[in-house]
C-alpha positions in Angstrom: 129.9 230.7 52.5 129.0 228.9 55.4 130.1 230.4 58.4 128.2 227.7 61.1 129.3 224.1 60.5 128.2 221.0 62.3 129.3 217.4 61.6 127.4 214.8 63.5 129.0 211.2 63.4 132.8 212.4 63.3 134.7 209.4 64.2 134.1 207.6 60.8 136.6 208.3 57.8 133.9 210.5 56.1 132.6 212.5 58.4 136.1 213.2 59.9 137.1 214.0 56.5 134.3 216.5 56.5 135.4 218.1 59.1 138.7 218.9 58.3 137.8 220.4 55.0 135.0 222.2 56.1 137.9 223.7 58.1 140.1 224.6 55.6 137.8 225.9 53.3 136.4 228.4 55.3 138.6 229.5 57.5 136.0 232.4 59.3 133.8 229.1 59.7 133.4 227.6 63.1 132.9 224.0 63.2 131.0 221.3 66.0 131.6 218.2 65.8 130.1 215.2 67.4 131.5 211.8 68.4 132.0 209.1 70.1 135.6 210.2 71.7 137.8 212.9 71.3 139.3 213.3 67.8 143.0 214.5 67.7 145.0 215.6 64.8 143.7 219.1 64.3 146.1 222.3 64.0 146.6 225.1 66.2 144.9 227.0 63.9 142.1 224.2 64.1 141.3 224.5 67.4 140.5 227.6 67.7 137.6 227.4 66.0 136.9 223.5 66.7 133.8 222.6 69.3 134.2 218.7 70.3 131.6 216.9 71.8 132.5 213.4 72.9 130.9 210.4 74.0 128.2 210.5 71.7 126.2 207.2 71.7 123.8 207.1 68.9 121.6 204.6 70.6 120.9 206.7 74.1 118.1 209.4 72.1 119.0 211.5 75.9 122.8 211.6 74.3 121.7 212.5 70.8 119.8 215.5 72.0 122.1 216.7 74.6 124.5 216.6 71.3 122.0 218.6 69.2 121.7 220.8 72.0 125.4 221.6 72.3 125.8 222.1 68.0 123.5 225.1 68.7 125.4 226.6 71.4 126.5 229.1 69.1 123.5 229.8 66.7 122.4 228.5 63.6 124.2 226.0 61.7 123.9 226.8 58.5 125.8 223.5 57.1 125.3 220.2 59.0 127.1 216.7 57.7 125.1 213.7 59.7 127.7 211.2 59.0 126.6 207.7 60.7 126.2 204.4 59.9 127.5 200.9 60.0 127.6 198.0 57.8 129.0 195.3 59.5 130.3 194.6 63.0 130.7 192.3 65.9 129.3 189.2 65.1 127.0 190.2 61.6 128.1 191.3 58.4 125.9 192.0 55.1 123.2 188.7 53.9 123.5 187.3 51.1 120.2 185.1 51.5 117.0 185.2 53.5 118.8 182.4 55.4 121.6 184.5 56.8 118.6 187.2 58.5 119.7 187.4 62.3 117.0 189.4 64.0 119.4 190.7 66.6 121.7 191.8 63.8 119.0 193.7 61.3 117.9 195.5 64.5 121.4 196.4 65.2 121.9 197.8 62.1 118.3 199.6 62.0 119.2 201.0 65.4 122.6 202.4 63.9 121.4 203.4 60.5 117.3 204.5 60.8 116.6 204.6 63.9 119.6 206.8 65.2 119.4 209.0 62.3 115.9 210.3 62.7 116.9 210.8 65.9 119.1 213.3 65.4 116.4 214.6 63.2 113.8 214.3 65.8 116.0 216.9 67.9 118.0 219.2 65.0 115.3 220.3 62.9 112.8 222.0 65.3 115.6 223.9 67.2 116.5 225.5 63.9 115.6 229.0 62.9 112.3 229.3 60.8 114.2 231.7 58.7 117.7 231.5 58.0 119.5 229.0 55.2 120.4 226.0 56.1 121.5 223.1 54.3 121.7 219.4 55.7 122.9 216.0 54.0 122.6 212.3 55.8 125.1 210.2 54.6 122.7 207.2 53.0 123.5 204.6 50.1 122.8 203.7 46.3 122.0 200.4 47.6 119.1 201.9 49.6 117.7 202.7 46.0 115.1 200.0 45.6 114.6 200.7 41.7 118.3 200.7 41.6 118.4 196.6 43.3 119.8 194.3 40.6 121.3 192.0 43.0 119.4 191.3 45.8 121.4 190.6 49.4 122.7 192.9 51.6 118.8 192.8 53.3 118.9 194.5 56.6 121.7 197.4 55.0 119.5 197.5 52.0 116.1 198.1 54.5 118.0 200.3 56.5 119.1 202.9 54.0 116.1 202.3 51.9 114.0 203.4 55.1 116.3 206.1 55.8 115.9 207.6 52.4 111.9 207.9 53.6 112.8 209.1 56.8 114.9 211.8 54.6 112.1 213.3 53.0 109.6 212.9 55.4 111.5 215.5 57.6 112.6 217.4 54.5 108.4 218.0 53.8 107.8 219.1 57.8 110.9 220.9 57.8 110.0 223.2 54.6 106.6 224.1 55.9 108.7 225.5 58.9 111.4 226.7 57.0 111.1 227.8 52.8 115.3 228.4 52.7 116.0 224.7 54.7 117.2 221.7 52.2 117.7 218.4 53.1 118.9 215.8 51.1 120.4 212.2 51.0 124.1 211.7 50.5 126.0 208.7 49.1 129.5 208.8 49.3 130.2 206.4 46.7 132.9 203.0 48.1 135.3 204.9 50.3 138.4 203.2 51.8 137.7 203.2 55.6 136.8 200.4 57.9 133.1 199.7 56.9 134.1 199.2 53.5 137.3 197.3 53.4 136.3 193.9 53.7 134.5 193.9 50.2 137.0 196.1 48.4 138.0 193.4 45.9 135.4 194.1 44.2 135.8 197.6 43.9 135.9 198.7 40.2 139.3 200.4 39.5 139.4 203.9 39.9 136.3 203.2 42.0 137.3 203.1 45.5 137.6 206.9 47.0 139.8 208.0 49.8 138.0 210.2 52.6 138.9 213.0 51.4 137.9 213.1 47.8 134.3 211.5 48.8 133.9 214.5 51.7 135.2 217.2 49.3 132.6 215.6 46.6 130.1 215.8 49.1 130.8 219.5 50.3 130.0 220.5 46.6 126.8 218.5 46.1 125.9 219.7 49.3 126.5 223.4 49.1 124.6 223.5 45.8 121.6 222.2 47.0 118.4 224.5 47.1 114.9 223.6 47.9 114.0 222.1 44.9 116.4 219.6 45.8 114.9 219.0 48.9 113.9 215.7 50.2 115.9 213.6 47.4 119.1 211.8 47.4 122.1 212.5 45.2 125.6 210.8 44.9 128.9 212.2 45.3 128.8 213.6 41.8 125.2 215.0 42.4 123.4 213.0 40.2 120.2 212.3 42.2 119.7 208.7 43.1 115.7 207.2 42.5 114.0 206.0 45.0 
């Protein structure tokens, strides 16, 4: 039972979710979270054991490890949720042809969903313990799954996650030669309805689009039965892993 919980990447509708389970299920747990502002909402109860650390920017690597820093305060996590990303924003949204490549954009979103992620990596892993458990999932995407591309589009989302997946186990091989009990894996949440998925909902098979909750709680059980022969790979919210 984790007792150590960090959620990195709180102020999405996952990651949030996350975090409020991870608080009601293990209620001797304390939890750090990490985001861009202060996240209201929690109980009484909640706050007692609740560690916020706001105005995270995930593009200032001095912010991302002063935020690493702080999730360690109080030992070794033994359960960490990195929970960024972004899929469209101000100005870009997902290609559907070559013609529609903005370089400003795809560096955007390799800056929010590679680059910032290994980041955290960067400054996590070699602060943890060489010996005690720990497991750690990085919210990626089916889409990054390049023997799972049928459709094509999507480009700089696609490279992003597909790069991230790498970057995933990459880490997961230097982190098990430091650590034989750490396990790192990709997540994919399936379609959940928050803000970076509701402008292509409408196609959303039925029974297809999760809410928050039910992708976190999904995710807290692939996550938790991980071990190290898991390491490295990605798996879905119903743990069935995801090819490369």
């Amino acid at each position: 039972m984790p007792r150590n919980i960090t959620v990195i990447g709180a102020s999405g509708a996952i990651g949030r979710a996350f975090a409020v389970q991870a608080l009601d299920r293990f209620p001797e747990a304390i939890l750090h979270v990490v985001s861009r502002s202060e996240m209201g909402g929690f109980t009484t109860k909640h706050s007692q054991r609740l560690y916020q650390h706001c105005g995270f920017d995930l593009e200032n690597e001095a912010l991302v490890e002063a935020a690493c820093k702080a999730c360690l305060a109080d030992g070794q996590p033994d359960l960490v949720l990195i929970a960024t990303g972004v899929l469209h924003g101000d100005g870009f949204a997902p290609e559907r042809r070559l013609q529609d490549l903005d370089p400003s954009a795809f560096a955007k979103v390799l800056a929010l969903n590679l680059i910032g992620p290994s980041l955290i990596l960067k400054h996590l892993l070699p602060r943890l313990d060489r010996s005690s458990p720990v497991r750690i999932g990085v919210i990626s995407a089916r889409v990054g799954s390049i023997s799972d591309n049928h459709l094509g589009g999507w480009y700089s989302y696609r490279a992003s996650k597909a790069a991230l997946n790498m970057m995933v186990k990459s880490a997961a091989v230097e982190l098990f030669r430091r650590n034989k009990e750490a396990v790192l894996v990709g997540l994919h949440p399936g379609t959940v309805d928050s803000a970076l998925s509701q402008p292509f909902q409408k196609s959303v098979p039925k029974g297809k689009l999760f809410t928050p909750d039910h992708s976190a709680a999904c995710l807290m059980d692939v996550l938790l039965s991980r071990n190290v022969s898991h390491t490295g790979r990605c798996y879905d919210w119903a743990g069935k892993e995801i090819e490369p």
